[in-house]
C-alpha positions in Angstrom: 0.0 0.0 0.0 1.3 3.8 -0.9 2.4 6.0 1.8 1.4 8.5 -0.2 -1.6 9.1 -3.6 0.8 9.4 -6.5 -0.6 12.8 -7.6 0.4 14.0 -4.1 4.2 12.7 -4.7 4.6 14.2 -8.0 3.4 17.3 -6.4 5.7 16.9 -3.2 8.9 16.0 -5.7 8.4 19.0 -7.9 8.4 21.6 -5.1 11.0 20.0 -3.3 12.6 20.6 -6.6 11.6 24.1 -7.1 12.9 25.1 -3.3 16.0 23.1 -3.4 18.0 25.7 -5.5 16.6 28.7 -3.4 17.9 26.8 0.4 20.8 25.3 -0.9 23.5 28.7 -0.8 21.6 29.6 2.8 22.1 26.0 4.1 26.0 25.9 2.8 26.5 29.4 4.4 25.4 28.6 7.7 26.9 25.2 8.1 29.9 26.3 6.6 30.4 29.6 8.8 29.2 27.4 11.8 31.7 24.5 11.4 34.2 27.2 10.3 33.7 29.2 13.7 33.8 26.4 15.6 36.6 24.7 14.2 38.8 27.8 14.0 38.0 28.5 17.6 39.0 25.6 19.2 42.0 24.2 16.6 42.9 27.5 14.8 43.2 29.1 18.1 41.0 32.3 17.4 39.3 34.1 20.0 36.2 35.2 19.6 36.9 38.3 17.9 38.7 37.2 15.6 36.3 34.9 14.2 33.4 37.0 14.9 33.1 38.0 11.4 31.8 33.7 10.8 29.2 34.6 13.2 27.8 37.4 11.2 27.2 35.3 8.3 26.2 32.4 10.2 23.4 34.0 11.9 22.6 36.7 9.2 23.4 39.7 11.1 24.8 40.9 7.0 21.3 41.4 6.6 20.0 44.0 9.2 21.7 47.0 6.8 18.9 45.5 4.2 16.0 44.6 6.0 16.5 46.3 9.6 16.7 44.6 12.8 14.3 41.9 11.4 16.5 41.0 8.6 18.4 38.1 11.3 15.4 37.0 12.5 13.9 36.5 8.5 17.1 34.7 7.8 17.3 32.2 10.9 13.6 31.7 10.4 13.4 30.8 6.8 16.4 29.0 6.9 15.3 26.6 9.5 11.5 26.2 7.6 13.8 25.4 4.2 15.9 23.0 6.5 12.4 21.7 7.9 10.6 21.3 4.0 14.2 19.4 2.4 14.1 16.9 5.2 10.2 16.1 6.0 9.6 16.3 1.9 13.1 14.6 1.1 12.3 11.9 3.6 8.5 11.3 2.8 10.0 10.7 -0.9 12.9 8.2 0.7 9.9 6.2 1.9 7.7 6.3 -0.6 10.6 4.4 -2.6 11.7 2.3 -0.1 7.8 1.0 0.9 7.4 0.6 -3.4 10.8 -1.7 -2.9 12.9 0.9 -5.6 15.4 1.9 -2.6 
């Protein structure tokens, strides 16, 4: 039996499709400037000055002289939905082709 009506996964893999490009540079930023700080902190030896500037972009703080002091909220907040959509839309897909036996 289908987890899922196959109109409703055609549906779900075409807008994970359409969303993937627009999350992907958000998601490489942020876990790139986030493994960066923390790895540059504690093997690099950087204090937390000096590696302040990965926190910026980590946590969208480049945005605030755009969109004000709502711009790092908007960017933490749609980042994490667009985390939320690629993994409950990516893994609804994984199942549906595991439960039809393609996996």
């Amino acid at each position: 039996m289908p987890l899922l009506p196959a109109p409703l996964v055609q549906r779900l893999r075409r807008l994970h499709a359409a969303l993937a490009p627009l999350v992907l540079l958000p998601l490489l930023l942020t876990v790139g400037t986030g493994m960066g700080y923390r790895l540059l902190r504690d093997w690099g030896g950087l204090d937390r000055d000096q590696a302040h500037l990965l926190m910026v972009l980590h946590e969208g703080e480049w945005l605030t002289g755009w969109f004000g002091t709502s711009g790092e909220t908007l960017y933490v907040l749609l980042n994490g939905l667009g985390l939320l959509w690629m993994l409950v839309s990516g893994g609804a897909m994984a199942l549906q082709r595991l439960r039809r036996g393609g996996g």
